[in-house]
N, C-alpha and C positions, 0 to 999 in steps of 0.2 A: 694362662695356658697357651702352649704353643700354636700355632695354626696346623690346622687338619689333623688335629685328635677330639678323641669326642671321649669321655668319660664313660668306662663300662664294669666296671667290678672293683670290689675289695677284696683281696687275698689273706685269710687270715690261719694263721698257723694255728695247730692245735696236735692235743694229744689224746683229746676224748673221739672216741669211736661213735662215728652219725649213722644216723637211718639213711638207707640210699647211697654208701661208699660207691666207690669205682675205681678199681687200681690200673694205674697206669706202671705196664711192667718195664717199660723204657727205663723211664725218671725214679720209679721205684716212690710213687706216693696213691696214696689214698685219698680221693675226695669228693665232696659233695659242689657243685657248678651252680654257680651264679644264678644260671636260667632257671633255677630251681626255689629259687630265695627272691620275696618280694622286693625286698632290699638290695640286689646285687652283692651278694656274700656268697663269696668263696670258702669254703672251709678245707683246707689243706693239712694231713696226716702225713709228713717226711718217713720211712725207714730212716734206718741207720747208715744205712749205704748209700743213700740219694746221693746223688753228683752234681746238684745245686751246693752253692756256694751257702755257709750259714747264714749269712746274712738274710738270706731268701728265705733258707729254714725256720729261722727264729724271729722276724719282724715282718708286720703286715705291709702288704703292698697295697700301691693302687695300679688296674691297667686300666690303657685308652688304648682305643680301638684308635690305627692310624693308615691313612691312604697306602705311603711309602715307606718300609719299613728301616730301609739304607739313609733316607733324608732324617726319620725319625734319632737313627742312634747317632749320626754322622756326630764324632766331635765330641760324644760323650762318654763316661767311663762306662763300657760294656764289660755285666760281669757274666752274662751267659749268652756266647753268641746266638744270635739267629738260630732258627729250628724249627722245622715244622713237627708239628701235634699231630694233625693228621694231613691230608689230602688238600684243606681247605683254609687252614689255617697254619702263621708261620708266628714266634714268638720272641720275645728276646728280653732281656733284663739289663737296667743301666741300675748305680745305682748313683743315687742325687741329694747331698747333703747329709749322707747319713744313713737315708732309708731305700730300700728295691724302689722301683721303677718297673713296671711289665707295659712292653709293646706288643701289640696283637693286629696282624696281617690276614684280614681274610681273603679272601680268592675266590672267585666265583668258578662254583663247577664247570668243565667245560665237555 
């Protein structure tokens, strides 16, 4: 693992409807968040319309939480730029041999 990431989630695509959905009407998905799963499982429901790239859509990811998001992606195939989620956090997607990659930038409130 690279230096100054730290391992925080699996992304996992799906089509079954979870208890405790949450739509995000940006990105146009459904999902139940990590914080919520002893295990660090993301469970992620795509629309048809999402504006993620399929590869995002259709294969689980992993993300690491990283200091610098620019040093993070610097040099590698970004397939969803940079973006902040909300306020506090900023994200981005490479993807690496095959499979997504999710970078995650928090920010402390100021």
């Amino acid at each position: 693992m690279e230096k100054n990431m730290k391992y925080h989630h699996i992304g996992i695509p799906t089509q079954v409807k979870r208890e405790g959905e949450q739509y995000d009407k940006k990105f146009k998905i459904w999902m139940v968040g990590c914080e919520k799963s002893p295990y660090s499982i993301e469970w992620l429901r795509y629309e048809k319309d999402c504006p993620f790239p399929e590869l995002v859509k259709t294969v689980a990811h992993v993300g690491f939480a990283v200091d610098d998001m620019d040093e993070a992606i610097a040099g590698k195939n970004v397939i969803i730029e940079p973006c902040y989620i909300n306020e506090t956090l900023r994200i981005a997607f490479i993807e690496y041999d095959g499979a997504p990659v999710e970078f995650l930038e928090f920010k402390k409130k100021v």
